[in-house]
N, C-alpha and C positions, 0 to 999 in steps of 0.2 A: 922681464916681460911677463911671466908668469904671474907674476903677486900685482900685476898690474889689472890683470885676466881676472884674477879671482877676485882684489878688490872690486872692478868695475863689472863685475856678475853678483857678488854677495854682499859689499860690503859701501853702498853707495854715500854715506853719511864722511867715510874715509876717503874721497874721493878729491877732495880737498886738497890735499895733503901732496896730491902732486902739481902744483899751482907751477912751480916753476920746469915743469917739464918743457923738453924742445917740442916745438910740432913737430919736425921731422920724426920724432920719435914715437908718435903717437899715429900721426900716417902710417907708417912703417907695422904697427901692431894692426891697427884697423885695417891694413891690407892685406895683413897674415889672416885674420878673422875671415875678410870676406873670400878669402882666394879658399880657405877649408869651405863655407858654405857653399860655393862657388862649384869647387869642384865635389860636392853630393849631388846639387843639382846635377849635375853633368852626368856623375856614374849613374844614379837613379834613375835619368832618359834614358841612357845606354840599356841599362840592362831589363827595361820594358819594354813590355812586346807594343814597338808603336802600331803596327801595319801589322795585321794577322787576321785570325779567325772570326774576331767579332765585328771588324773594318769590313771583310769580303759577306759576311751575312748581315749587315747593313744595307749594304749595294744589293743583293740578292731579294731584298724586303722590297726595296725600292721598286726594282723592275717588277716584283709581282704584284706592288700591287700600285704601279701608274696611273695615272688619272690624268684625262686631259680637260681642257678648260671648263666642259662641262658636266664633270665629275663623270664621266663615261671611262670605261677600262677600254682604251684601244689596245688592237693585237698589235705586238712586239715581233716585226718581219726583218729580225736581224738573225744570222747566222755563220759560224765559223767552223772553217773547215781544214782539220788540223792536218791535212796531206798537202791541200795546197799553201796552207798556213795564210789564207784570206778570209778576209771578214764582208760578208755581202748584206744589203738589205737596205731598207729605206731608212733615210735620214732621223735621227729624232734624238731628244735631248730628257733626261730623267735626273729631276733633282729636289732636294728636299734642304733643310737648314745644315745639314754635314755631310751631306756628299750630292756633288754633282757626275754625271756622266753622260758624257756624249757620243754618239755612234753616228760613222761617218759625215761627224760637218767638217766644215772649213771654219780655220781658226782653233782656239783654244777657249774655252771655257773657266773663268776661273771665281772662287765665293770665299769674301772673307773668313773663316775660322771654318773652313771644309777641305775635304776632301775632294780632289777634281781630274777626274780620268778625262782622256783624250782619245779615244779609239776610234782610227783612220782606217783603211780596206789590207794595211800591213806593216803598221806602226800603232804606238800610242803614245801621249804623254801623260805626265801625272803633276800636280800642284799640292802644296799647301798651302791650303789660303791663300797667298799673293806668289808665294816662294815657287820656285821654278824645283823641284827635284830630278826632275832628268826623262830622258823618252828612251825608247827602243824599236826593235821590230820585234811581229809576232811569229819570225822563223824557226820555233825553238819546240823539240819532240815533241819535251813533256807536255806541253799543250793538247786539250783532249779536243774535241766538237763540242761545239752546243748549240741548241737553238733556242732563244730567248721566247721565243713560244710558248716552249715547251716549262721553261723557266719559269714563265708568267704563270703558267697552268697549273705549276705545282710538283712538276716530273720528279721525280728522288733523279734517276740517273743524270739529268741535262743540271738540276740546280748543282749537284755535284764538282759535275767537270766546271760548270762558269766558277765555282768558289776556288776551285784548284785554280783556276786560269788565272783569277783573280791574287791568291795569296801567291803564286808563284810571283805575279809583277811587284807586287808589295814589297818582298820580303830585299829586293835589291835594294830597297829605299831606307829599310829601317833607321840604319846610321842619319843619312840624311836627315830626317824628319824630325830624331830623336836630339838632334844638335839646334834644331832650330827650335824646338820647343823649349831646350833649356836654355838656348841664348837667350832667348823672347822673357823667358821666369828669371833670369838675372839683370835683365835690363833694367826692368818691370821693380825688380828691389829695387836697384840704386835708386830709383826715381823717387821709389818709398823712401828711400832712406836719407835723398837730399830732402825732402819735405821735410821729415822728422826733424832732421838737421834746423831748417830753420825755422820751426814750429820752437824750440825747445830752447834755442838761443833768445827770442821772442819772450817764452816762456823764463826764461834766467834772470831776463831785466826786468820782468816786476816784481819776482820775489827778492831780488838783491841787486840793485840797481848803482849800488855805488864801488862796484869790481869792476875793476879795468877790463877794455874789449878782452885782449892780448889774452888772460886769465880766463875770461868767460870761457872764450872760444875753446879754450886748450881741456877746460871743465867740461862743458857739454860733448866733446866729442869724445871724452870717458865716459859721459853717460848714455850715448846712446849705442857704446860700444856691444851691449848684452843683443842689441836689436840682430845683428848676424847668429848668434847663438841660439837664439830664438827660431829665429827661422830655418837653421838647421836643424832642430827639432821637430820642427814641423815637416822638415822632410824626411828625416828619417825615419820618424813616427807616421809619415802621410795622412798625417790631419792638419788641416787647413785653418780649421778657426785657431791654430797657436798663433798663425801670421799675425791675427790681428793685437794678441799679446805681446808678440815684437815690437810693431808698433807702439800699443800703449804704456809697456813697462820702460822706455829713455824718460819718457815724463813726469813720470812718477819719481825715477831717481833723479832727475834737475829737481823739482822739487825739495827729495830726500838732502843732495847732495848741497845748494844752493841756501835751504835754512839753517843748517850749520855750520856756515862760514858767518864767523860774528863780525870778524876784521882782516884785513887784508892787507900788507904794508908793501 
């Protein structure tokens, strides 16, 4: 399995050479590949901070500096009152391309690729994007007062406590949030990676047209094996433009791999 690894990462011209391989055995490698990519993605969600400090001073930018339809700053008449642990004040909704949040409507609120607080008179709920991550109520100490007012205004003490209020609710969700983002970035490959898949097989038959399917198929998905590797690099490195060298380097080795097969019996 290993000289299988290395040829189909360095050494794509020899790639040939295993023509009479089983599929099952080539599935079997390529799902060891992706299940290592697979699970970086996943530790890498894990161990970032989804939901924190610069999610709750997002929202906090938000409210201060609202704008209603006609670019007027209406005052923010919401308030929370951490003895009765209730949230009073008039209805309204603050949202911008990454976080939406609402203060006492009805219903839930929810925005593709954002963030979406739900704040009811002593509950809330919270979304990602579509995804439901879970609600609770606001009966809980550590919650300080604020008045969104005051928030709006500028106050150091009141923006304070809304940030604490704020990352306290966050911080139950992380797991959540961090699972759906990596499920979403692994999906999001395979999809790439059935493309490649039949971009490259595509690609196979006009540069060597006279190999059998059987052969082709068993060739190309050697070569686009490097494409998980790849993009494990790009996660662990957290540069993104390597993705699209994942991408472009199976084609390169169908190519490589493909013009040096002279005859095939």
């Amino acid at each position: 399995m290993l000289e299988r690894i290395k040829t189909s990462l360095c050494h794509p011209r020899y790639i040939g050479l295993f023509f009479k391989d089983k599929v099952y055995r080539i599935i079997v490698l390529l799902f060891v590949s992706f299940a290592i990519y697979a699970a970086a993605i996943f530790t890498r969600a894990m161990l970032t901070d989804q939901f924190g400090y610069n999610e709750a001073l997002a929202v906090q930018k938000l409210i201060q500096y609202q704008t209603d339809s006609n670019g007027n700053k209406p005052t923010l008449k919401i308030y929370y009152d951490a003895t009765t642990h209730k949230l009073t004040g008039e209805k309204i909704v603050c949202a911008s391309d990454t976080v939406v949040v609402t203060f006492l409507q009805e219903g839930n609120a929810v925005k593709k690729d954002a963030i979406a607080i739900n704040l009811t008179e002593n509950g809330y709920s919270i979304y990602y994007s579509y995804y439901y991550l879970g609600s609770g109520d606001l009966n809980d100490s550590t919650l300080k007062s604020f008045d969104l007012s005051k928030v709006q205004a500028g106050d150091t003490a009141d923006s304070m406590n809304f940030r604490s209020f704020l990352i306290t609710i966050f911080d139950h969700y992380q797991y959540k949030q961090a699972a759906i983002v990596a499920t979403r970035a692994v999906v999001s490959s395979l999809l790439y990676y059935a493309l490649v898949i039949f971009l490259c097989l595509i690609s196979a038959f006009f540069i060597n047209p006279g190999i059998e399917f059987k052969i082709r198929v068993r060739l190309v998905l050697y070569d686009t094996l490097p494409y998980f590797y790849w993009s494990l690099i790009a996660v662990l490195l957290n540069i993104s433009w390597i993705q699209y060298v994942a991408i472009l380097i199976p084609f390169i080795y169908v190519n490589i791999t493909f013009a040096h097969i002279k005859r095939v019996r």
